[in-house]
C-alpha positions in Angstrom: -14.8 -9.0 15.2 -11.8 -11.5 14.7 -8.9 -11.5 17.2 -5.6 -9.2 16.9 -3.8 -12.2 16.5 -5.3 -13.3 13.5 -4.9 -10.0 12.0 -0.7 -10.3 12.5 -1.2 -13.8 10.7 -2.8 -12.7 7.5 -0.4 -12.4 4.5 -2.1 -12.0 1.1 -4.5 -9.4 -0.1 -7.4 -11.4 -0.3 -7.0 -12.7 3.3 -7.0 -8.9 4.5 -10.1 -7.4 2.4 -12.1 -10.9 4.3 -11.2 -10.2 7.3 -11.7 -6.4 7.4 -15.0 -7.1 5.1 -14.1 -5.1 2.2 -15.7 -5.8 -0.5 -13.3 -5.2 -3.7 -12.7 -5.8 -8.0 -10.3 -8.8 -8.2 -9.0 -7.3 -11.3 -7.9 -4.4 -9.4 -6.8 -6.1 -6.2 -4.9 -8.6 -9.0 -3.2 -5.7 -10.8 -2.6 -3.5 -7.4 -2.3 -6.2 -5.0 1.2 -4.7 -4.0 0.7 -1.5 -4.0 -2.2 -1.5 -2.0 -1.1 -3.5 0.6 1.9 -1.1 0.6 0.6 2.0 0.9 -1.7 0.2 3.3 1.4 -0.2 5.8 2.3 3.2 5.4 -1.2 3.9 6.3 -0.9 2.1 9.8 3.0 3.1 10.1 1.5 7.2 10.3 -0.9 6.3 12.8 1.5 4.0 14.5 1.6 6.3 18.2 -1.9 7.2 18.0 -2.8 3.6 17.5 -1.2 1.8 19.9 -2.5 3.3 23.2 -6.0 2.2 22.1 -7.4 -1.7 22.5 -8.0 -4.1 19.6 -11.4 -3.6 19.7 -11.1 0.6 18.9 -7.9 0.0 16.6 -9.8 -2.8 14.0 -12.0 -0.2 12.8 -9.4 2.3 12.3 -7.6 -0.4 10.7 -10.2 -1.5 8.3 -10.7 2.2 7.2 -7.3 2.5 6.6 -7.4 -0.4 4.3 -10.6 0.8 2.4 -8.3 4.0 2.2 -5.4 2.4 0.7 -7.4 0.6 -1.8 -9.3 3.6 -3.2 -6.2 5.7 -3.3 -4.9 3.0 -5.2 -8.2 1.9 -7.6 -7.8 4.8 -10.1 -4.0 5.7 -10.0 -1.5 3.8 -11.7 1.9 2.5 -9.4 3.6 5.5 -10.9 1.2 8.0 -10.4 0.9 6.7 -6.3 5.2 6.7 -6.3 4.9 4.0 -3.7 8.5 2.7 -4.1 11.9 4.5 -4.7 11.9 3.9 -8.3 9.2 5.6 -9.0 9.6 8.2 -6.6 13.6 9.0 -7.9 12.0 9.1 -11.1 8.8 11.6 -10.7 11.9 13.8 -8.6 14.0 13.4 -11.2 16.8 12.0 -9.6 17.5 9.2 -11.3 16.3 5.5 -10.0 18.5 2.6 -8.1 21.4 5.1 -7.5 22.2 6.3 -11.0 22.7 9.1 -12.2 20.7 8.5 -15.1 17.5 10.4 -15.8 14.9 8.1 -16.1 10.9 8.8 -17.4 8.5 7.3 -14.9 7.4 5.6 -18.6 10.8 4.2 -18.7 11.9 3.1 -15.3 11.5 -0.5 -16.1 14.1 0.1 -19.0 16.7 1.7 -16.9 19.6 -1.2 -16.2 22.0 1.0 -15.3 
């Protein structure tokens, strides 16, 4: 098991599925890499209290599941579908993204320069 201090070093994908031992597609982790490791914070920010009363040794395999979690979540569903950021979130509630007050199609968001 690697030390608590190298886990609040790593910064890319890659370095987090290696030192969790995940194994993973590299054209998913390419495509997703973002998202993942988004919804993978959220992940750890829910379980932040629980968490943090227990030692390295118990949280490391609660983080590693969390990670495995974030990535399947994330292996079949499209950015959009997930609504991981605002954007796409204003858009799937139909309030319009980046403040406007247009309506935009999760299809279109990208479009929307408003």
């Amino acid at each position: 098991m690697k030390s608590e201090e190298e886990f609040l070093q790593l910064t890319d994908a890659e370095d987090y599925f290696a030192f969790f031992d995940v194994a993973y597609d590299r054209n998913v982790l390419g495509a997703k890499r973002l998202h993942i490791l988004r919804r993978y914070g959220e992940l750890l920010n829910e379980m932040g209290k629980e968490c943090a009363a227990l030692c390295w040794e118990e949280r490391w395999p609660v983080y590693r599941e969390a990670l495995i979690r974030a990535y399947r979540e994330l292996q079949m569903r499209t950015p959009q579908e997930a609504g991981l950021f605002s954007v796409f979130k204003d858009a799937q509630a139909g309030t319009g993204c980046a403040g406007c007050s247009q309506m935009c199609s999760t299809s279109s968001v990208n479009a929307c320069y408003r």
